[in-house]
N, C-alpha and C positions, 0 to 999 in steps of 0.2 A: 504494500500500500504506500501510497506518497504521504511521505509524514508531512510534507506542510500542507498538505489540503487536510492531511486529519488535524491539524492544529486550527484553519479557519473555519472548517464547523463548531467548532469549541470557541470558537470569539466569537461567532455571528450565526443569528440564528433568522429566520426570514420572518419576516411580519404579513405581506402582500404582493399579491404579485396580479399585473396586468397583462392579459392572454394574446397569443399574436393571432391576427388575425390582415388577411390578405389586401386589405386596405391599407393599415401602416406599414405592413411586412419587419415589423420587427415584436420583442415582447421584453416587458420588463419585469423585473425583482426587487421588492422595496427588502433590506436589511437590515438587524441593529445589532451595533456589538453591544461586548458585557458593561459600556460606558452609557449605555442609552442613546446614543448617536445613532443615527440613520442616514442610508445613501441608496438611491438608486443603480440600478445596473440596469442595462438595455442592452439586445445583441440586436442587430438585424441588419438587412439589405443598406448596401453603402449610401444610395442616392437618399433612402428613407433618414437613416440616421444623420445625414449631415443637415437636414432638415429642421432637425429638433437642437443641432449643436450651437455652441457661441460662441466656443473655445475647443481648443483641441491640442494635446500634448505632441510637442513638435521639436524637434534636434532637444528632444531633452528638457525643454520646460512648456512650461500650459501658457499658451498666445491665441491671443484673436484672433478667431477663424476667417481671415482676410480670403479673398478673390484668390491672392497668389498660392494660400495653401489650400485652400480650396481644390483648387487645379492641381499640386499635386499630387495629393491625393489623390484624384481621380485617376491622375495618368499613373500609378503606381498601379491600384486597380484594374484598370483597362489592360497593362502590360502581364499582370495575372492570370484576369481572363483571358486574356489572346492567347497563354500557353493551356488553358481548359481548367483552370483552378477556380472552384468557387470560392466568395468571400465574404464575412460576415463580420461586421464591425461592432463595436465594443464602444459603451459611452456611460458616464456615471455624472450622476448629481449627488453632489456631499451636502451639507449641514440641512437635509429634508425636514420638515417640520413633523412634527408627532400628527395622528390620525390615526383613523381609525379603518378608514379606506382610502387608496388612492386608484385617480384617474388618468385618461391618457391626457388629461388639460397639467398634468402634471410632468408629463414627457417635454419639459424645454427648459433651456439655457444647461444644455450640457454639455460635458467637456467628453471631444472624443477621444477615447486614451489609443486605441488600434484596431488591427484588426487582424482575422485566424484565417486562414487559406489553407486549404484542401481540396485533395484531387479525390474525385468519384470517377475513375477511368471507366466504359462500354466495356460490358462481358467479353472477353475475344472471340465468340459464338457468333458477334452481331454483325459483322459486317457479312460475313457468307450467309448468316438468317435473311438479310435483306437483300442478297441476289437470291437465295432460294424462292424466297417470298415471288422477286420481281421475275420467276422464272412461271411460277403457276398463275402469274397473270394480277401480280396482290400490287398494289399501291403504297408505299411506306411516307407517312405524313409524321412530323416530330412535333405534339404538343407538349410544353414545358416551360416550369414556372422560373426556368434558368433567364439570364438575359442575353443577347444576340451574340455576346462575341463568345463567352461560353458555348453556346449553343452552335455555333459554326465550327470552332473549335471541334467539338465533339462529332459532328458530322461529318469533316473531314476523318478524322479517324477510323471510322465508319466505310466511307468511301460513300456518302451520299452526297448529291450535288444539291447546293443550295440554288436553286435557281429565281425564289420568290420569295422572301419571310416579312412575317405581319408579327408584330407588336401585339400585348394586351392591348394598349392606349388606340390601339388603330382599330381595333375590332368593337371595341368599346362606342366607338365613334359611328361604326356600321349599321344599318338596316337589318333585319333579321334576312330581307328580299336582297341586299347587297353582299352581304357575308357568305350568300348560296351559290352566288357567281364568283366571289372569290377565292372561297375557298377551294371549288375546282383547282384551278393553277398554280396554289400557293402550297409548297412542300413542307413548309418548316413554320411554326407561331410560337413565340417565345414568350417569356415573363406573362404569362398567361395566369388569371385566378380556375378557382376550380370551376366557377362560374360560366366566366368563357371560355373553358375546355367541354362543360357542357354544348356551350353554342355553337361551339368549329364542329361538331361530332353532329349534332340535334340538324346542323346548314347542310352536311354531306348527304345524312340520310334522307334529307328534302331535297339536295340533289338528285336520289333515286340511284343510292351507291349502298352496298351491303357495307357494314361499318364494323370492325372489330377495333377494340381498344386495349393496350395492356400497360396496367399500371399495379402500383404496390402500397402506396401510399395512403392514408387516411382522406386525404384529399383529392386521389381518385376515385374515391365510392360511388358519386354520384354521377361521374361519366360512366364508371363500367356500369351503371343499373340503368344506362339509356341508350348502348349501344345494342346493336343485334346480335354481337359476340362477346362480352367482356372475359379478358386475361387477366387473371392475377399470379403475382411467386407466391409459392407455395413457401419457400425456405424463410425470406427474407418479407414479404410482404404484411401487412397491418392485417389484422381481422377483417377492420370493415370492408378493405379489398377484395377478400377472400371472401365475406360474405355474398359481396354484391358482385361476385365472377363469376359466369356461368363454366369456364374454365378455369384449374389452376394447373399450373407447373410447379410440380413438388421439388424438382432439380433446379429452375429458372433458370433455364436453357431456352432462348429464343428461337434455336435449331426446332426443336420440338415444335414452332407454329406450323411453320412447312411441313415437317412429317404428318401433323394430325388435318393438314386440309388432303395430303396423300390420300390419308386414311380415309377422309370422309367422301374424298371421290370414289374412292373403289368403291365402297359403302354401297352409294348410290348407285354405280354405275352398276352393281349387282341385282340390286333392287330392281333398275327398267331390265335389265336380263331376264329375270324371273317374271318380272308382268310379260314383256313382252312372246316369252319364250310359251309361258301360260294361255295366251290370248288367242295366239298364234294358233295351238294344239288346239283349243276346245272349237275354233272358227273352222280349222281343221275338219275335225268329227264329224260336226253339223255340217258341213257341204257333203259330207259322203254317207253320213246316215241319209241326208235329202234324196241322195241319186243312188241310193240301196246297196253301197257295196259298204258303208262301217257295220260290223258287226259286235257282238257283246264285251268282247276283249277291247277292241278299238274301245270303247266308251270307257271301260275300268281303266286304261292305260290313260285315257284321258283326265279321268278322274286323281287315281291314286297317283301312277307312274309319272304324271305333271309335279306333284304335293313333292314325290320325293327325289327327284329331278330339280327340282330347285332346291330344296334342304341340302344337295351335296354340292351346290353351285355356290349357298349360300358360304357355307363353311369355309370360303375362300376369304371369307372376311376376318381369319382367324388370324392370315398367315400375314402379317405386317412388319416382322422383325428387317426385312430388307428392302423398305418402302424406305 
């Protein structure tokens, strides 16, 4: 265990805290030490938190958040993301007044102290997942609450071409009638709420496009429960994904989407074999029972010999290990 984090739970013990939620995209933590003192903590998206700031800890001492640091800061960030790291900044308010609750009118004049950067690198499954996909005819569209150069980033990795990306803020701004013609041509929407990952999903399937979706997240739930297909991981994934997935992947192997559309073609394609193979026989009999040469066998062969004639036709739906 890290002895100095087990030393600041024993100084500080939390009072309140205010919940993130996709509007400010960040969430805070009211504290007190064993002195009665109080501070806020806040992690969240960098544009959001330098929003709430006034000051920010800079070569070493807390300065007014001028225009100059402003910038760069951002350009530290942007050079982050442009290598695929996400970032999540870090901001506190000291001498907090006592309460009983606090609010987000309480999120300002804070000093930004930094911020944490990490890589969520693509399964290495996914770039071959998405030519398998694009080989049975499947479309791969990136909803994601990352922001653009993130999300380019990551897509190149991928090997998928960005050829069109749309904003939350721009979709926000759309028609439900304009977001159905744009979403057609648009591959990639980024910094997206769970909201309007509803809406890109909700515009496809009003385009008159079968829709599957695969997400893990708690703030996926309400897309997979409106698409025609929802994916969830099985390994890695929230509950409420998993509830609201009509598929899971217990490995989170993305290879697996393309094996189980294999799958669900043979399926099918077994299925019209048997009607058609069925239809076929019994249309059969009846032209020749008509013109008097099916006799009693001809009708039982029709009958049973059809039933078990497709039951060993079926059974080829068993064989998937090399799909």
């Amino acid at each position: 265990a890290n002895h100095q984090l087990a030393d600041l739970s024993a100084v500080y013990h939390k009072v309140d805290e205010i919940p993130f939620d996709f509007t400010r995209r960040r969430l805070s933590t009211v504290v007190e030490d064993t002195s009665g003192k109080r501070q806020m903590i806040t992690k969240g998206a960098i544009e959001e938190m330098l929003s709430i700031c006034s000051h920010a800890e800079y070569q070493g001492e807390v300065q007014p958040l001028t225009d100059q640091i402003r910038q760069a800061i951002l350009k530290t960030v942007a050079d982050l993301n442009e290598d695929g790291m996400r970032v999540i900044a870090i901001a506190q308010k000291r001498a907090l007044p006592a309460a009983d609750t606090y609010s987000v009118k309480d999120e300002c004049d804070m000093v930004l102290m930094g911020y944490l950067a990490f890589l969520d690198p693509p399964k290495e499954s996914t770039a071959e997942a998405i030519r398998a996909l694009k080989a049975h005819g499947v479309t791969t569209k990136i909803l994601t609450g990352d922001n653009d150069r993130v999300t380019r980033c990551i897509c190149k990795q991928v090997g998928l071409k960005v050829s069109n990306l749309l904003l939350g803020s721009d979709v926000e701004r759309m028609s439900d009638d304009e977001l159905i013609q744009v979403a057609e041509s648009t591959d990639v929407f980024a910094k997206l709420s769970p909201d309007q990952k509803a809406r890109v999903v909700t515009a496809l399937r009003s385009g008159g496009h079968t829709v599957g979706f695969m997400g893990d997240g708690i703030n996926d739930a309400p897309v997979l429960s409106r698409v025609d297909v929802g994916i969830a991981m099985g390994a890695l994934g929230s509950d409420a994904a998993i509830e609201a997935a009509d598929v899971v992947l217990m490995d989170d192997d993305p290879l697996k989407i393309a094996k189980a559309i294999r799958i669900a073609r043979k399926c099918l394609r077994i299925v019209y074999e048997n009607i058609c193979f069925a239809i076929g026989i019994k249309l059969l009999c009846l032209f020749l029972v008509t013109i008097g040469i099916a006799n009693m066998w001809m009708g039982i062969f029709a009958d049973v010999g059809v039933m078990v004639i497709a039951v060993l036709n079926a059974i080829r739906a068993l064989f998937v290990k090399k799909l």
